[in-house]
mmCIF file of the N, C-alpha and C atoms, coordinates in Angstrom:
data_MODEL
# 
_entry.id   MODEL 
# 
loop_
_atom_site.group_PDB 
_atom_site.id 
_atom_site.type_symbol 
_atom_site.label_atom_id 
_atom_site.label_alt_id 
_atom_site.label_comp_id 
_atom_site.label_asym_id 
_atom_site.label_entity_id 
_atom_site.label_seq_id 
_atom_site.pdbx_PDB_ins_code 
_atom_site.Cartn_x 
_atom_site.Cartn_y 
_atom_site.Cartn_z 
_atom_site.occupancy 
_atom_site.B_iso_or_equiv 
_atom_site.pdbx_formal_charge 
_atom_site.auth_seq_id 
_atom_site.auth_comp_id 
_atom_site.auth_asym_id 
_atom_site.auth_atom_id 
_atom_site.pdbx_PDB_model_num 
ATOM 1   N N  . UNK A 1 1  ? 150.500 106.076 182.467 1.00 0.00 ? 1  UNK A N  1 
ATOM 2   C CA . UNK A 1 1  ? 150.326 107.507 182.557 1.00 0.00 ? 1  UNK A CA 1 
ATOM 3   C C  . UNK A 1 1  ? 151.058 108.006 183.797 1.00 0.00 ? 1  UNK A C  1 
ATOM 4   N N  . UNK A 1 2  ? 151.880 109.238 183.637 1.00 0.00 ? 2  UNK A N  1 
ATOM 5   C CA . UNK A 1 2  ? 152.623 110.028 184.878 1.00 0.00 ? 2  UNK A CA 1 
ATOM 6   C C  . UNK A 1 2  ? 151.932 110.616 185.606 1.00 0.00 ? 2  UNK A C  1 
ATOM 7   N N  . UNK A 1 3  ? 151.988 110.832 186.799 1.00 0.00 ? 3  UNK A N  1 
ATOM 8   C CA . UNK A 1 3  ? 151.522 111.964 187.898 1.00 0.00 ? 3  UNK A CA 1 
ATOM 9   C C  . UNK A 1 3  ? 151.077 113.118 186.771 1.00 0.00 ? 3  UNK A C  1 
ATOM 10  N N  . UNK A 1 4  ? 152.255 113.634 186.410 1.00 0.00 ? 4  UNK A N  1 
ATOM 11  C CA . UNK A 1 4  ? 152.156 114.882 185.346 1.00 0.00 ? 4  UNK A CA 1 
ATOM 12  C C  . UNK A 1 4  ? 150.958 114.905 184.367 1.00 0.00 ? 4  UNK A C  1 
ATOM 13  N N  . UNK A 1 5  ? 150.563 113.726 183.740 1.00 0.00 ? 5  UNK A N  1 
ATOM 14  C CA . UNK A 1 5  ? 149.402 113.603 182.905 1.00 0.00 ? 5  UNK A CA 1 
ATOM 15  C C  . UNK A 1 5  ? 148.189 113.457 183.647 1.00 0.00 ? 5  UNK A C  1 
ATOM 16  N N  . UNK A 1 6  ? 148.390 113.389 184.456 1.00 0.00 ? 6  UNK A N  1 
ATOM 17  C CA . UNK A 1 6  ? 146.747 113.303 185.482 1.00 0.00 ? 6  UNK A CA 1 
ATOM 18  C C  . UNK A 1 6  ? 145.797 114.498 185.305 1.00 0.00 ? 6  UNK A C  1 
ATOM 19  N N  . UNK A 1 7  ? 146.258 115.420 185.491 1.00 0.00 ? 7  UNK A N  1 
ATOM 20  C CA . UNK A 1 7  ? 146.099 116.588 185.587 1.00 0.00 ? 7  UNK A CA 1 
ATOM 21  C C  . UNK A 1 7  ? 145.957 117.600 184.159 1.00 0.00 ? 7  UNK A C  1 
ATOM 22  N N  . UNK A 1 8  ? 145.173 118.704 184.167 1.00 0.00 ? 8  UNK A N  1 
ATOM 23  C CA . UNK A 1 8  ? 145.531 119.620 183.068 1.00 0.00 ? 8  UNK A CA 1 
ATOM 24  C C  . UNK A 1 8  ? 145.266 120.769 184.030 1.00 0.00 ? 8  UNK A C  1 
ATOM 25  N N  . UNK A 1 9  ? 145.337 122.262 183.807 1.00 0.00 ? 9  UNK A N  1 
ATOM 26  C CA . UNK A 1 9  ? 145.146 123.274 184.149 1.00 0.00 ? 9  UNK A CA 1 
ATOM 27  C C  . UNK A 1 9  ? 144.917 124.258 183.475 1.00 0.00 ? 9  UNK A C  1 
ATOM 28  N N  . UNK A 1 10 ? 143.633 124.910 183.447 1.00 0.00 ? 10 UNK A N  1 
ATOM 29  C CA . UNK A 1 10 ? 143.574 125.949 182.268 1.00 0.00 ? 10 UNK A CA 1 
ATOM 30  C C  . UNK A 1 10 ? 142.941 127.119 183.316 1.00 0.00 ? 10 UNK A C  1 
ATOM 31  N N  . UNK A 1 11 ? 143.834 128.496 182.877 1.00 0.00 ? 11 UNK A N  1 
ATOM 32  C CA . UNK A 1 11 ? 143.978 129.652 183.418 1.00 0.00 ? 11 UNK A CA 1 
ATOM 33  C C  . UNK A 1 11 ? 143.181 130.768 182.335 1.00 0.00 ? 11 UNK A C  1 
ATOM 34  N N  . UNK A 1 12 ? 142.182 131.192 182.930 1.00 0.00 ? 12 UNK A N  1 
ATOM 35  C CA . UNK A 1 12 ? 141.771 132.307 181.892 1.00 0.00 ? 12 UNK A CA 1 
ATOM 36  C C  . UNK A 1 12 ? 141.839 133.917 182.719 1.00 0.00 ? 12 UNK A C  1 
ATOM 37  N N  . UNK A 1 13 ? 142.066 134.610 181.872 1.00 0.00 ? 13 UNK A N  1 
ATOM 38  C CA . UNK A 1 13 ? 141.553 136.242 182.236 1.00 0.00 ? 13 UNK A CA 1 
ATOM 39  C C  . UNK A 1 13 ? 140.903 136.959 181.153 1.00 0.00 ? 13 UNK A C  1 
ATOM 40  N N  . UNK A 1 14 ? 139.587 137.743 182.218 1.00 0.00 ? 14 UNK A N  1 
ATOM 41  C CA . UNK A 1 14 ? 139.139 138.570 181.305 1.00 0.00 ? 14 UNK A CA 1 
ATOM 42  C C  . UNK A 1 14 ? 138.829 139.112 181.573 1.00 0.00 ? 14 UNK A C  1 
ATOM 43  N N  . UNK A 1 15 ? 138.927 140.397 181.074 1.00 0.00 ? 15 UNK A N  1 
ATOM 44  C CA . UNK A 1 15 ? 139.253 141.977 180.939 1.00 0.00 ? 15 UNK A CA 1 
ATOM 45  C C  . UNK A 1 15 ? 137.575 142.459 180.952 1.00 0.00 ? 15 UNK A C  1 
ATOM 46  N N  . UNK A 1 16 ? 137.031 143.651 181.731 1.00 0.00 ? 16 UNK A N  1 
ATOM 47  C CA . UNK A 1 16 ? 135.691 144.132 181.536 1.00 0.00 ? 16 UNK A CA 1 
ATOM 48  C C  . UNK A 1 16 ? 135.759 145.182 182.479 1.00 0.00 ? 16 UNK A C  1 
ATOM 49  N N  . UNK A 1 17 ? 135.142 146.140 182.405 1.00 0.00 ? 17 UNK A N  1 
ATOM 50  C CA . UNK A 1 17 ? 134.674 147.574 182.999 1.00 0.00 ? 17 UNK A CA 1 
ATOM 51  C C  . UNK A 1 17 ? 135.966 147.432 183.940 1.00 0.00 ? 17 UNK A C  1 
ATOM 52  N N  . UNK A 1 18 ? 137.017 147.402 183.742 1.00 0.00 ? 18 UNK A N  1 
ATOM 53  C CA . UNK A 1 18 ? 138.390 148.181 184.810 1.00 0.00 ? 18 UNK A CA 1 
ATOM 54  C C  . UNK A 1 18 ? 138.828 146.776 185.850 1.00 0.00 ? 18 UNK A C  1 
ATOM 55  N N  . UNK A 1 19 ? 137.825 145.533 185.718 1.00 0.00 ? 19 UNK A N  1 
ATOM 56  C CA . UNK A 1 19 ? 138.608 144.367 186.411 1.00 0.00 ? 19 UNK A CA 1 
ATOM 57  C C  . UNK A 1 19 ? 139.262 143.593 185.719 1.00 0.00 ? 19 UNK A C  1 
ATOM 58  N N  . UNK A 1 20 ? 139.588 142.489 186.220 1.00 0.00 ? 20 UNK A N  1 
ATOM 59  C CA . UNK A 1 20 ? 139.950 141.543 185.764 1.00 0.00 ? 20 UNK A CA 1 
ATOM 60  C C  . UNK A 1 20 ? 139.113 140.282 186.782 1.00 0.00 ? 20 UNK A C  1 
ATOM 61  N N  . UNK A 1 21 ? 139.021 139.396 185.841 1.00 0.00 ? 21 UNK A N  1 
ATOM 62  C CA . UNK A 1 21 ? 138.050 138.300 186.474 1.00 0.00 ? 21 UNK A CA 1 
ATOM 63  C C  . UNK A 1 21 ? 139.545 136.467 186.292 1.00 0.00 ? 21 UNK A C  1 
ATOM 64  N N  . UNK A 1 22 ? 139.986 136.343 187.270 1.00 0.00 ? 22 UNK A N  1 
ATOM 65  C CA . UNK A 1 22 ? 140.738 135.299 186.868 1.00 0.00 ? 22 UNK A CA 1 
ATOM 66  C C  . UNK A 1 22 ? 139.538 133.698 187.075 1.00 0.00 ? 22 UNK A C  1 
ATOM 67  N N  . UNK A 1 23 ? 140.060 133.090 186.287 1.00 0.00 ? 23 UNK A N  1 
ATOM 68  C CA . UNK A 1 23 ? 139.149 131.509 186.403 1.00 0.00 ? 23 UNK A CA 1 
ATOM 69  C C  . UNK A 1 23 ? 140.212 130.581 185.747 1.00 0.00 ? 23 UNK A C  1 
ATOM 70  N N  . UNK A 1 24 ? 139.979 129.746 187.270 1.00 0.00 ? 24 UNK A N  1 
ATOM 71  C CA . UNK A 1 24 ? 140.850 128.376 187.114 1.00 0.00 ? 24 UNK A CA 1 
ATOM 72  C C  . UNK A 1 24 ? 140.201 127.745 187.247 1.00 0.00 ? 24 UNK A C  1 
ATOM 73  N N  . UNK A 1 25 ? 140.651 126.233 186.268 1.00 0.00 ? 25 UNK A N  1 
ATOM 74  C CA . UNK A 1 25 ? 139.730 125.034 186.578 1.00 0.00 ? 25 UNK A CA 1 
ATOM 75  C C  . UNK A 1 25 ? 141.146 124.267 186.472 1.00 0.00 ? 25 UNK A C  1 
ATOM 76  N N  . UNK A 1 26 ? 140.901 122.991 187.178 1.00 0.00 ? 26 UNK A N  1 
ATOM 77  C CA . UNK A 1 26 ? 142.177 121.960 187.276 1.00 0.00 ? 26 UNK A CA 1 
ATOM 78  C C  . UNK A 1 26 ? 140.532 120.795 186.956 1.00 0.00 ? 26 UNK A C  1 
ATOM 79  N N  . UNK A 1 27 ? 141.216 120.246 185.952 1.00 0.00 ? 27 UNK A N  1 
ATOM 80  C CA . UNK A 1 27 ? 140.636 119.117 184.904 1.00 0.00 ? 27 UNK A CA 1 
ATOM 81  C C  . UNK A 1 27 ? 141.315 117.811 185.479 1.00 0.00 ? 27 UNK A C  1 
ATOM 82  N N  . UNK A 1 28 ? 140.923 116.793 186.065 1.00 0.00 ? 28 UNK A N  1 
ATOM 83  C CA . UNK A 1 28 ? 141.534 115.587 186.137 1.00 0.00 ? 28 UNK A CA 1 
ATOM 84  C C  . UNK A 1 28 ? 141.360 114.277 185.038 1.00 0.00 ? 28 UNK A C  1 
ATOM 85  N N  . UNK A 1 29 ? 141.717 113.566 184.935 1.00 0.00 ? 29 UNK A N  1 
ATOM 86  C CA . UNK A 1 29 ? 141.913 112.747 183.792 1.00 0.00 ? 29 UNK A CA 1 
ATOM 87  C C  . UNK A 1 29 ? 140.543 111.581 184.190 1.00 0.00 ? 29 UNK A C  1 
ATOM 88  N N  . UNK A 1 30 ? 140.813 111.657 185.495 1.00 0.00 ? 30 UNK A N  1 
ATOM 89  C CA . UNK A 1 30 ? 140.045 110.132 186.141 1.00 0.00 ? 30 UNK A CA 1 
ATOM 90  C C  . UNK A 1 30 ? 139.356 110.492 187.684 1.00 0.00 ? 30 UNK A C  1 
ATOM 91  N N  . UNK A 1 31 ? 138.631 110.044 188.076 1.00 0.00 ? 31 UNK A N  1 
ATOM 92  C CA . UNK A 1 31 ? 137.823 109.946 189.780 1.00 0.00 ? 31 UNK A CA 1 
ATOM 93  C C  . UNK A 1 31 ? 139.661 109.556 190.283 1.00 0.00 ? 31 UNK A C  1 
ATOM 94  N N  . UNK A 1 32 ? 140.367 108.698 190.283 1.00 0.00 ? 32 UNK A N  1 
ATOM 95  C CA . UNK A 1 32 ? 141.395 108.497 191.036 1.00 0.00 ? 32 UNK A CA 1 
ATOM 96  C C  . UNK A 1 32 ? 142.076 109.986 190.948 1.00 0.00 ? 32 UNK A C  1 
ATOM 97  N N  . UNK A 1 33 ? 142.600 110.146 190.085 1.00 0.00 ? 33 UNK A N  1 
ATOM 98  C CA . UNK A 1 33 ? 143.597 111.415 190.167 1.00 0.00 ? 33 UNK A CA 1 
ATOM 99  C C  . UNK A 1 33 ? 142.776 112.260 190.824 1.00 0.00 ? 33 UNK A C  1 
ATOM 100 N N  . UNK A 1 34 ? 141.361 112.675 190.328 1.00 0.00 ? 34 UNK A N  1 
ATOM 101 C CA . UNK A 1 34 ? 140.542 113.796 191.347 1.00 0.00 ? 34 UNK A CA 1 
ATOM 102 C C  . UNK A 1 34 ? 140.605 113.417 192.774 1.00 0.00 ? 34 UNK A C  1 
ATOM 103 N N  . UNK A 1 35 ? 140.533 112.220 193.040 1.00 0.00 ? 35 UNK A N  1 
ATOM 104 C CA . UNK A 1 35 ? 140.490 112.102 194.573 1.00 0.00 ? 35 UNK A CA 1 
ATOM 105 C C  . UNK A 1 35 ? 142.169 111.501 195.303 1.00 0.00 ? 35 UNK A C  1 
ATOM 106 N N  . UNK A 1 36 ? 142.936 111.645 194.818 1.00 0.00 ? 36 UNK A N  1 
ATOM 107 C CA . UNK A 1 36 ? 144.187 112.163 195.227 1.00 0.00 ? 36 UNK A CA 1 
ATOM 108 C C  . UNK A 1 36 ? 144.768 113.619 195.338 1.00 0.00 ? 36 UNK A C  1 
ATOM 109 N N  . UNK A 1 37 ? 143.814 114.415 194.260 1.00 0.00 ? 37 UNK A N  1 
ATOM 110 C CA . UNK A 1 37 ? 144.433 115.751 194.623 1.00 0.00 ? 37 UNK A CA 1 
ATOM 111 C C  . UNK A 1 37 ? 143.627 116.344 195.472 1.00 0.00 ? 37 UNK A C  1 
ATOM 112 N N  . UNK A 1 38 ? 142.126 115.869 195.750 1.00 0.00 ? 38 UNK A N  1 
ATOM 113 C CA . UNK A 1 38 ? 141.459 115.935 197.253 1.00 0.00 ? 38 UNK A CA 1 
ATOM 114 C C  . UNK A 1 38 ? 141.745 115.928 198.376 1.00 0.00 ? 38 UNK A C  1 
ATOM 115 N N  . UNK A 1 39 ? 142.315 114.309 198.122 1.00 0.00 ? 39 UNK A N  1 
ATOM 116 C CA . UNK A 1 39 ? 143.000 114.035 199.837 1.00 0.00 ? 39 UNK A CA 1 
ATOM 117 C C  . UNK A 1 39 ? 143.994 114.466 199.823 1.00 0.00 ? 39 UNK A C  1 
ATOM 118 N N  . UNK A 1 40 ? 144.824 114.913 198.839 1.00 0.00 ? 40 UNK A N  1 
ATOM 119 C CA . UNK A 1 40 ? 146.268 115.684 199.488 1.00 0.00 ? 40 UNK A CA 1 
ATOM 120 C C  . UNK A 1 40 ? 146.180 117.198 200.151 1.00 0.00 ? 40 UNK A C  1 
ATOM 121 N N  . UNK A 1 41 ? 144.994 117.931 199.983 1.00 0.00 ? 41 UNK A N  1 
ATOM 122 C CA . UNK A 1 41 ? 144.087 118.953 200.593 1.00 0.00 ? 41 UNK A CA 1 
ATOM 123 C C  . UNK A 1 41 ? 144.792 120.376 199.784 1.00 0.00 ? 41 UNK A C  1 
ATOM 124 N N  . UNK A 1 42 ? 144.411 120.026 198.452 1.00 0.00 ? 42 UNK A N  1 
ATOM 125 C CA . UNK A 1 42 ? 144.522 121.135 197.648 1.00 0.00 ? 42 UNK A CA 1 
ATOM 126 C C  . UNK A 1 42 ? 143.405 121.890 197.559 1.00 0.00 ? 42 UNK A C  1 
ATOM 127 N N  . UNK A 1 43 ? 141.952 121.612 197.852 1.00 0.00 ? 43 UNK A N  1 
ATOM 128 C CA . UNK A 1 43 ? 141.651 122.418 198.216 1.00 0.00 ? 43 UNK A CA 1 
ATOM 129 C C  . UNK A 1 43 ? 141.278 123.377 199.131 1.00 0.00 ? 43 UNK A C  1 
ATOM 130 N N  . UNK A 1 44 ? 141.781 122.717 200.479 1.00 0.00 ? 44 UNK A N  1 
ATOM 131 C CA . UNK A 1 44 ? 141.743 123.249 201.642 1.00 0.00 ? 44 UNK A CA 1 
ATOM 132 C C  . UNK A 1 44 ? 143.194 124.415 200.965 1.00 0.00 ? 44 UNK A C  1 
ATOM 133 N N  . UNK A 1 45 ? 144.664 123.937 200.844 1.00 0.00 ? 45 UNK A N  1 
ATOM 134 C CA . UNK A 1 45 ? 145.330 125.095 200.582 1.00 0.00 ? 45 UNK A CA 1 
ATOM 135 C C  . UNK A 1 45 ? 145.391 126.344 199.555 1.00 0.00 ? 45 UNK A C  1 
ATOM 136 N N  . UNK A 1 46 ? 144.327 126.111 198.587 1.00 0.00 ? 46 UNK A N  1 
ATOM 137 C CA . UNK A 1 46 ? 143.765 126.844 197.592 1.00 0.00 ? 46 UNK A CA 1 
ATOM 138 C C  . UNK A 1 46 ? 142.992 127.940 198.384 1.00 0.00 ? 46 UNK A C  1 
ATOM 139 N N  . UNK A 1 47 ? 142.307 127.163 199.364 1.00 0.00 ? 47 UNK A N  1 
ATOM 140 C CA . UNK A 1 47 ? 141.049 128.307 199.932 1.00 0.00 ? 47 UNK A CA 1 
ATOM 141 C C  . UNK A 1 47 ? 142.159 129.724 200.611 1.00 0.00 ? 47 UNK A C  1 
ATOM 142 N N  . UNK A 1 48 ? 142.972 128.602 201.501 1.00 0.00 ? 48 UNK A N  1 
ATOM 143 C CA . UNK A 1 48 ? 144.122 129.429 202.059 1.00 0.00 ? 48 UNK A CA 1 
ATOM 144 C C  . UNK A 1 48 ? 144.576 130.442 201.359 1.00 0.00 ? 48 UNK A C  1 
ATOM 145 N N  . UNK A 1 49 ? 145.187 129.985 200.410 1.00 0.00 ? 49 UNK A N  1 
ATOM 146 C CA . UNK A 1 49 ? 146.267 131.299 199.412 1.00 0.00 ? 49 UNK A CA 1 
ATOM 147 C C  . UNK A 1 49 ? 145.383 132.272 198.679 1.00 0.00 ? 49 UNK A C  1 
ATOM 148 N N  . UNK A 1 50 ? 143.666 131.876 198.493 1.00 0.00 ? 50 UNK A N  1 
ATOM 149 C CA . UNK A 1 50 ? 142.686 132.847 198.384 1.00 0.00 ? 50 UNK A CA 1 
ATOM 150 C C  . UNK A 1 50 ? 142.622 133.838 198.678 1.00 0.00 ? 50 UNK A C  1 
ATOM 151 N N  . UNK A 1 51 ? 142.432 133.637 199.979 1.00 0.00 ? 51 UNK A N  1 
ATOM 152 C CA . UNK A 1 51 ? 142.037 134.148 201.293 1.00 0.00 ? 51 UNK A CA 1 
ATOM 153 C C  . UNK A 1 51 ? 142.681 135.305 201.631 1.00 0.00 ? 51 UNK A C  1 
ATOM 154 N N  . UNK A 1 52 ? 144.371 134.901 201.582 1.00 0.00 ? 52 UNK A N  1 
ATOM 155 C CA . UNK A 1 52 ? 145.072 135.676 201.650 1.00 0.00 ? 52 UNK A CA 1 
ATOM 156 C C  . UNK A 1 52 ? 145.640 136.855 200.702 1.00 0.00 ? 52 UNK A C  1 
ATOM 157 N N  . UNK A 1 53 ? 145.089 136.291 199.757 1.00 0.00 ? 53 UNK A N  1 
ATOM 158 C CA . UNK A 1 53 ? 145.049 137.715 198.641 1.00 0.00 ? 53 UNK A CA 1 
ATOM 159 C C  . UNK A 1 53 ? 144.172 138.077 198.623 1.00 0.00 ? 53 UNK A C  1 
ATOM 160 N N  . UNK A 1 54 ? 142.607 138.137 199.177 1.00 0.00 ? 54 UNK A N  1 
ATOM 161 C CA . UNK A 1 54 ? 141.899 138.912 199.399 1.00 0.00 ? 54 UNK A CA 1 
ATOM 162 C C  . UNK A 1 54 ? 142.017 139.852 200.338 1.00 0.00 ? 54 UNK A C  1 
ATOM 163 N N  . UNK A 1 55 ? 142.818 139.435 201.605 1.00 0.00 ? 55 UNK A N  1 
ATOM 164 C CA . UNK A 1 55 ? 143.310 140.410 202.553 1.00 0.00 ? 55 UNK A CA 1 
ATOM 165 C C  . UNK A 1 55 ? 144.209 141.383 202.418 1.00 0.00 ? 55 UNK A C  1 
ATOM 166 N N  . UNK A 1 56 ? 145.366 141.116 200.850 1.00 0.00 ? 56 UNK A N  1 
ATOM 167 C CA . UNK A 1 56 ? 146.588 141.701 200.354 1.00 0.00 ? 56 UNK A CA 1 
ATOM 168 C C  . UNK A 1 56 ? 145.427 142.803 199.442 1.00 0.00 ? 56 UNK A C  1 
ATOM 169 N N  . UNK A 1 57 ? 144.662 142.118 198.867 1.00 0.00 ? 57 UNK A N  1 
ATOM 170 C CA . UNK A 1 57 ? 144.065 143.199 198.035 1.00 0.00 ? 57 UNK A CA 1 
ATOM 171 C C  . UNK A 1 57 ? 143.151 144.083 198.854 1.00 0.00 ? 57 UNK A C  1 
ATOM 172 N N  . UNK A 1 58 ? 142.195 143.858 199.943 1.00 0.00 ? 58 UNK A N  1 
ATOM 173 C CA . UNK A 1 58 ? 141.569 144.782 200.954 1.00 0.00 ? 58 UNK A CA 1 
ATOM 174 C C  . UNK A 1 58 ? 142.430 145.760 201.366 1.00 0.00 ? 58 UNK A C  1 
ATOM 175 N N  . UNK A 1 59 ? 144.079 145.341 202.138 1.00 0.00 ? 59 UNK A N  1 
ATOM 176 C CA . UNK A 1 59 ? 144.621 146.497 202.189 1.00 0.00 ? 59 UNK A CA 1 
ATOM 177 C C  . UNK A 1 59 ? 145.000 147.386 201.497 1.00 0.00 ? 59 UNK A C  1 
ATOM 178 N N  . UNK A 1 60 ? 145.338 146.990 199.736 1.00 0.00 ? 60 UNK A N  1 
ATOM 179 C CA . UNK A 1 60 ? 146.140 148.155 198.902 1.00 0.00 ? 60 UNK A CA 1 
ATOM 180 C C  . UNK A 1 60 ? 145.088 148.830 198.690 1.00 0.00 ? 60 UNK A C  1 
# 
């Protein structure tokens, strides 16, 4: 199995009273692949790029 197959990613949106609600989940295949994309600190840089569109969206 490839790096590439480790992983899946499923992206939803949905539409209700004037928002939008986005939901991601990243699906791993195995405990190894989950705890490689751990320690490579995806979710420490996830929180990051959050973060920062909450501040892009506070200002508009």
């Amino acid at each position: 199995m490839g790096e590439a197959d480790a992983y899946r990613y499923l992206q939803v949106l949905k539409e209700a009273d004037g928002t939008t609600l986005l939901i991601l989940t990243n699906l791993c295949v195995s405990k190894e692949a989950r705890d490689a994309m751990v320690n490579y600190g995806a979710a420490a840089g996830a929180k990051m790029a959050w973060d920062r569109l909450a501040e892009l969206l506070a200002e508009a």
